[in-house]
N, CA, C and O atoms as a GROMACS GRO file, in nm:
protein
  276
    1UNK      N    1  -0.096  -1.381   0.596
    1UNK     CA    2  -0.094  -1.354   0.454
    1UNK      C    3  -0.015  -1.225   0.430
    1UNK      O    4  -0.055  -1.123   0.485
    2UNK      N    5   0.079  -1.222   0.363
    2UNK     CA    6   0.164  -1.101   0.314
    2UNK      C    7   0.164  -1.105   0.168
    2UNK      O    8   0.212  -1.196   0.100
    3UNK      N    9   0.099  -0.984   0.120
    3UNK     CA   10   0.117  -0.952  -0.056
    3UNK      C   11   0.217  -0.845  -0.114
    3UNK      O   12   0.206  -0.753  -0.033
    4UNK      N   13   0.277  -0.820  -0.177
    4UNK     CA   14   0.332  -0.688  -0.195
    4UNK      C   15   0.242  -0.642  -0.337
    4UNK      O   16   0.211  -0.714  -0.431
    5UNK      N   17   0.214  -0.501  -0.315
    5UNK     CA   18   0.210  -0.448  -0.422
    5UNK      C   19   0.252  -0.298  -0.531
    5UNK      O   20   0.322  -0.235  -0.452
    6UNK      N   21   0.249  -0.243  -0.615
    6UNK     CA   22   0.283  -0.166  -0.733
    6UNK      C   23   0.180  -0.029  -0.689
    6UNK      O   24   0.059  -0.011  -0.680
    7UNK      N   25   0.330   0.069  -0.661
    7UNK     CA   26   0.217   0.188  -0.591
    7UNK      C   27   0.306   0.307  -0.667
    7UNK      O   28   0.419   0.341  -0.633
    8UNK      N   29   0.247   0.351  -0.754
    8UNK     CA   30   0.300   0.487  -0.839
    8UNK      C   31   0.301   0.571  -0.834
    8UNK      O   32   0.200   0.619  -0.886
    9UNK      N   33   0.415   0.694  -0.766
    9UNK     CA   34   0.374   0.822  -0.739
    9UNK      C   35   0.434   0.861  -0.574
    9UNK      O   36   0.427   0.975  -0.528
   10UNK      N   37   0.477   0.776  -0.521
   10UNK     CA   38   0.532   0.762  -0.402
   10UNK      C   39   0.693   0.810  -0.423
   10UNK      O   40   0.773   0.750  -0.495
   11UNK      N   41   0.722   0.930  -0.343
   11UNK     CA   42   0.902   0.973  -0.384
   11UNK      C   43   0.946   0.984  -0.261
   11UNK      O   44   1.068   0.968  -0.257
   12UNK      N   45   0.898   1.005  -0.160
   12UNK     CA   46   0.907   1.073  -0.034
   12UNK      C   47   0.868   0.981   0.136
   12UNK      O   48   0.772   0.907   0.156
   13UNK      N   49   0.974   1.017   0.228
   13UNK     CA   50   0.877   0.909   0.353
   13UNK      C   51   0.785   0.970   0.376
   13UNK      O   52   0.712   0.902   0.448
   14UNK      N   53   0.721   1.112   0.346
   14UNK     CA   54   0.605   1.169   0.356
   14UNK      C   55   0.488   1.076   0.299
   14UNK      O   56   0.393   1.033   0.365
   15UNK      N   57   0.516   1.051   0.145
   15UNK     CA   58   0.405   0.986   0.073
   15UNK      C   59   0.433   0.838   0.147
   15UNK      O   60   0.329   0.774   0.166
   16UNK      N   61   0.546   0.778   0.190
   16UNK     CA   62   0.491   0.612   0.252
   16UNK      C   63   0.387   0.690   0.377
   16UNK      O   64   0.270   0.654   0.389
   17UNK      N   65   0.426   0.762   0.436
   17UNK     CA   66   0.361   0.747   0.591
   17UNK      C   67   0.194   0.777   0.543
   17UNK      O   68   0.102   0.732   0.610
   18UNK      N   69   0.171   0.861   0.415
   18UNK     CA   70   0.005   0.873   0.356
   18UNK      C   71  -0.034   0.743   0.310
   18UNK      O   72  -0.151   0.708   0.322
   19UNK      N   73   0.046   0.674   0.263
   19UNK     CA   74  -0.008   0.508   0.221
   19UNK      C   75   0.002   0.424   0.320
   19UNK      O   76  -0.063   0.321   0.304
   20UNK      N   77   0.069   0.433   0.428
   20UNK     CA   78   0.030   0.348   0.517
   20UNK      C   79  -0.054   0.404   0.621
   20UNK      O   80  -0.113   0.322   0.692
   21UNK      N   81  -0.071   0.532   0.645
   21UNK     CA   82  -0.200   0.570   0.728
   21UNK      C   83  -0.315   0.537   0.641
   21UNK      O   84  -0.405   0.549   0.724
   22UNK      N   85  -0.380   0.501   0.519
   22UNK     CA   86  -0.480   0.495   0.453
   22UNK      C   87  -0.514   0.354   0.430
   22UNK      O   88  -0.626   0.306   0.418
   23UNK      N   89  -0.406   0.300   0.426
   23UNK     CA   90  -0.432   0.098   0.451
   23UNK      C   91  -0.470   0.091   0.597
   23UNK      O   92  -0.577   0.048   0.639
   24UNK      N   93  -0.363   0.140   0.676
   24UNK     CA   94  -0.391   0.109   0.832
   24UNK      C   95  -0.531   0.197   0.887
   24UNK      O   96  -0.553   0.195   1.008
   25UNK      N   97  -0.584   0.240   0.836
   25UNK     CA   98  -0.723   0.341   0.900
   25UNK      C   99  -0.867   0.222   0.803
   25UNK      O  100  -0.974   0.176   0.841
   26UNK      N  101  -0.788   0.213   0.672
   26UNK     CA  102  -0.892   0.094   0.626
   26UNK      C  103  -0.927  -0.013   0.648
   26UNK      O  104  -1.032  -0.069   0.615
   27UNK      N  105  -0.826  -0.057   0.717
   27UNK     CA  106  -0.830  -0.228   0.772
   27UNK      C  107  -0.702  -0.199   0.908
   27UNK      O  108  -0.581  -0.191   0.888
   28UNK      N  109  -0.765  -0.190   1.032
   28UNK     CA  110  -0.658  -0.171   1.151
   28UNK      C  111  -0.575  -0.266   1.181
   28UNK      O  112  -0.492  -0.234   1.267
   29UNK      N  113  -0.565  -0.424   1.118
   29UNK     CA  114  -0.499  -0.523   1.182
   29UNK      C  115  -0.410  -0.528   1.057
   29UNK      O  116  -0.348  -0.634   1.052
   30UNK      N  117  -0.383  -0.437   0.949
   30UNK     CA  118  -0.270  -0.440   0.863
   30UNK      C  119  -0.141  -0.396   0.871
   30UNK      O  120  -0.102  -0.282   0.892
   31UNK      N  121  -0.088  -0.482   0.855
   31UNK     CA  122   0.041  -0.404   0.872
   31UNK      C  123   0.165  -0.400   0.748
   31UNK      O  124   0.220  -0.499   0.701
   32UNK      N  125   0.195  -0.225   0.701
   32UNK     CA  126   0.231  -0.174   0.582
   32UNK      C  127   0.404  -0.160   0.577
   32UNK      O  128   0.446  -0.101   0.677
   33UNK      N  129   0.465  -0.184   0.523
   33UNK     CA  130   0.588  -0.193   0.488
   33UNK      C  131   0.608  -0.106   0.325
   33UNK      O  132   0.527  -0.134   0.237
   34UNK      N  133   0.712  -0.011   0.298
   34UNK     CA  134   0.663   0.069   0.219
   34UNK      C  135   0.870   0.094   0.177
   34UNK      O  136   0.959   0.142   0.246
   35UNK      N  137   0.873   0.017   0.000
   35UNK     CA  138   1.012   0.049  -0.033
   35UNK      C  139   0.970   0.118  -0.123
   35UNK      O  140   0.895   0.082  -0.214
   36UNK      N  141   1.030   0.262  -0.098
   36UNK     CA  142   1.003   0.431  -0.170
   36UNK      C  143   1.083   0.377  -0.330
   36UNK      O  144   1.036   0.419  -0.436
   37UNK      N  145   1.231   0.263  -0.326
   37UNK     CA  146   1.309   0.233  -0.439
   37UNK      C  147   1.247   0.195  -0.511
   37UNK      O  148   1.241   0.256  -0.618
   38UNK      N  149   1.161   0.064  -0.489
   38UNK     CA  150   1.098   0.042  -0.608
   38UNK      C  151   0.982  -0.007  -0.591
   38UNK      O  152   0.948  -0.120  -0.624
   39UNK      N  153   0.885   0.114  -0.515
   39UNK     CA  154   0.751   0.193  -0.555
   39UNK      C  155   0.655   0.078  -0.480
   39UNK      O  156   0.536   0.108  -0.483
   40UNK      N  157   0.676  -0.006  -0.434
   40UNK     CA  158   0.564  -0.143  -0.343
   40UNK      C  159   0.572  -0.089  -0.231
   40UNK      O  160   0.643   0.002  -0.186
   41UNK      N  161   0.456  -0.183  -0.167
   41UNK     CA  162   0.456  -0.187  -0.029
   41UNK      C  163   0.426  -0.342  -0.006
   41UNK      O  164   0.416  -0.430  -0.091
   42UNK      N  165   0.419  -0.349   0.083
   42UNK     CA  166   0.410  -0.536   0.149
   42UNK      C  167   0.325  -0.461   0.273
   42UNK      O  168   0.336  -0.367   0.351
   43UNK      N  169   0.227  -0.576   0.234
   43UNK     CA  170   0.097  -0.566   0.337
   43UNK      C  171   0.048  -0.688   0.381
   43UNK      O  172  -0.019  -0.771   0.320
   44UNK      N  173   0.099  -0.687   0.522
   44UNK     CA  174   0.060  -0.831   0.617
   44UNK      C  175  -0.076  -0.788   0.705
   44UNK      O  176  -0.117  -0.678   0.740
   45UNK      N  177  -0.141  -0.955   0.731
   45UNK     CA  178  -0.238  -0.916   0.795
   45UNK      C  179  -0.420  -0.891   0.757
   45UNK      O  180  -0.516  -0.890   0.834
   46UNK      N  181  -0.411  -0.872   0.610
   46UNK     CA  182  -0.538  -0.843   0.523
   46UNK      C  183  -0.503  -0.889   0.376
   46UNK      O  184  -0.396  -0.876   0.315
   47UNK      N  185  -0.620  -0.946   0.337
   47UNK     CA  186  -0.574  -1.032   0.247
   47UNK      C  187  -0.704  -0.963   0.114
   47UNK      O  188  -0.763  -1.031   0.030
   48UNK      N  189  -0.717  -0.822   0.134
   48UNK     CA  190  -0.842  -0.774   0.020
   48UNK      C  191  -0.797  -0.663  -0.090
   48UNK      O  192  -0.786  -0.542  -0.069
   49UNK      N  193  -0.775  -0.728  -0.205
   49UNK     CA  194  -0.680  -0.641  -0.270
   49UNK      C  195  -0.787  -0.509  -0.327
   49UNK      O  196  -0.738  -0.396  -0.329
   50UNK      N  197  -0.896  -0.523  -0.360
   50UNK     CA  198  -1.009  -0.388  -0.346
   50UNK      C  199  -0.991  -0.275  -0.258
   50UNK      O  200  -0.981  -0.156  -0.287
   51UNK      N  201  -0.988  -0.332  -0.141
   51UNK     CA  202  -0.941  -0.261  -0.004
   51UNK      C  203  -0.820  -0.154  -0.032
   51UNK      O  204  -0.810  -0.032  -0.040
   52UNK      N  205  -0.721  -0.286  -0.043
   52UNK     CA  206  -0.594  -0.218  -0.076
   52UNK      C  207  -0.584  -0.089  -0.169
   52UNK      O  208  -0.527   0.012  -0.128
   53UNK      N  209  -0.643  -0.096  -0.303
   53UNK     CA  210  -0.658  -0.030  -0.394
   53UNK      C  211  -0.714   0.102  -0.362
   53UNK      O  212  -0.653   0.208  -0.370
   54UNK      N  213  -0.878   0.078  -0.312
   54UNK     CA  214  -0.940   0.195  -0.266
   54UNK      C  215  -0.812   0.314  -0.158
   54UNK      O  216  -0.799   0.433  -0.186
   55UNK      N  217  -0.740   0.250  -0.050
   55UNK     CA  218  -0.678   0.293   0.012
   55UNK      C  219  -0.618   0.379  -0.014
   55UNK      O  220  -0.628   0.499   0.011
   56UNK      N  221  -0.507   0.282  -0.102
   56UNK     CA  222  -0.470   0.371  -0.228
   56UNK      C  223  -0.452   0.514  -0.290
   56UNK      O  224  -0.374   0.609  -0.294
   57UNK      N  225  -0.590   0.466  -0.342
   57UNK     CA  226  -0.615   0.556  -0.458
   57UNK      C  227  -0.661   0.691  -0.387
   57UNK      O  228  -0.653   0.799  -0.447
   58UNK      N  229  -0.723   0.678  -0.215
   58UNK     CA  230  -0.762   0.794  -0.190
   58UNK      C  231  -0.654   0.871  -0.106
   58UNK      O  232  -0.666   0.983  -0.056
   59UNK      N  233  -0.564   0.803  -0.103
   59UNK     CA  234  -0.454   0.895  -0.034
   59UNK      C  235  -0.403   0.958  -0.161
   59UNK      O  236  -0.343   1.062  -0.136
   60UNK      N  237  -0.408   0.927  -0.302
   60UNK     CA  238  -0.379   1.011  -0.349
   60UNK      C  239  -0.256   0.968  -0.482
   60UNK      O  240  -0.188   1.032  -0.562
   61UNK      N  241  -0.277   0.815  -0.449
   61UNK     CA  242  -0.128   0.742  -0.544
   61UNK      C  243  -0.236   0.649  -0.618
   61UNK      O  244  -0.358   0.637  -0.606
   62UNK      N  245  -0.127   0.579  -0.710
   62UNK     CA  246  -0.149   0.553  -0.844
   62UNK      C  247  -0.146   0.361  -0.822
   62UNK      O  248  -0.036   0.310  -0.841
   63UNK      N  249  -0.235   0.288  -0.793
   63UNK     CA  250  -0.266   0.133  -0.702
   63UNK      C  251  -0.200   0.090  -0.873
   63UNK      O  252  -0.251   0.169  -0.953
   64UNK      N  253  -0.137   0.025  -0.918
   64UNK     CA  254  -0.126  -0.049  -1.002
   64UNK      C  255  -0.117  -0.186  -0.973
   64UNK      O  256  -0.065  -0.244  -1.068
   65UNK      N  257  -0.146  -0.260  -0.883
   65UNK     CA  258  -0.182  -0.413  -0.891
   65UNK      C  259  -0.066  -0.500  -0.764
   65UNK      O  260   0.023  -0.455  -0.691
   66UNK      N  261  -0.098  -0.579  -0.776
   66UNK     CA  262  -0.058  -0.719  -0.715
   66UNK      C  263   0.120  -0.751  -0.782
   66UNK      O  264   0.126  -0.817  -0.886
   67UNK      N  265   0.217  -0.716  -0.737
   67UNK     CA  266   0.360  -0.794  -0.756
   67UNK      C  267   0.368  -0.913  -0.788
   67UNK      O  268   0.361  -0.977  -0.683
   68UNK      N  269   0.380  -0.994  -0.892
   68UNK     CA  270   0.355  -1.173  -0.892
   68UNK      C  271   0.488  -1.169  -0.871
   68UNK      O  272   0.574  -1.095  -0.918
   69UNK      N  273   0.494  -1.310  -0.753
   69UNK     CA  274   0.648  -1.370  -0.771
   69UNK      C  275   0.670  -1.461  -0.865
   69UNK      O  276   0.782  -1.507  -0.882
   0.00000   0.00000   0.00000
């Protein structure tokens, strides 16, 4: 299962490497993909968008939702 989603507040590979240490410490079998251009990440491997969110939100960025294709 791969979702991408809407992550606000991310400018820097500093801030991907805080959003993907906070998915990957929340759920260890995820794996985070992180485009700084336009603000998603793609997350294979876990399929709990709560999860995702909480992750998120405690590293410190702004979870705005699920990407629909």
């Amino acid at each position: 299962m791969e979702k991408t989603y809407k992550v606000d507040g991310m400018t820097c590979n500093g801030c991907a490497k805080s959003v993907e240490r906070a998915i990957t410490t929340a759920a260890t079998t995820a794996i985070v993909k992180v485009n700084l251009e336009k603000k998603q990440i793609t997350v294979t491997g876990i399929d709990d968008d709560v999860l995702i969110a909480q992750a998120v939100e405690a590293a410190g960025f702004d979870y705005e939702g699920p990407v629909l294709s």
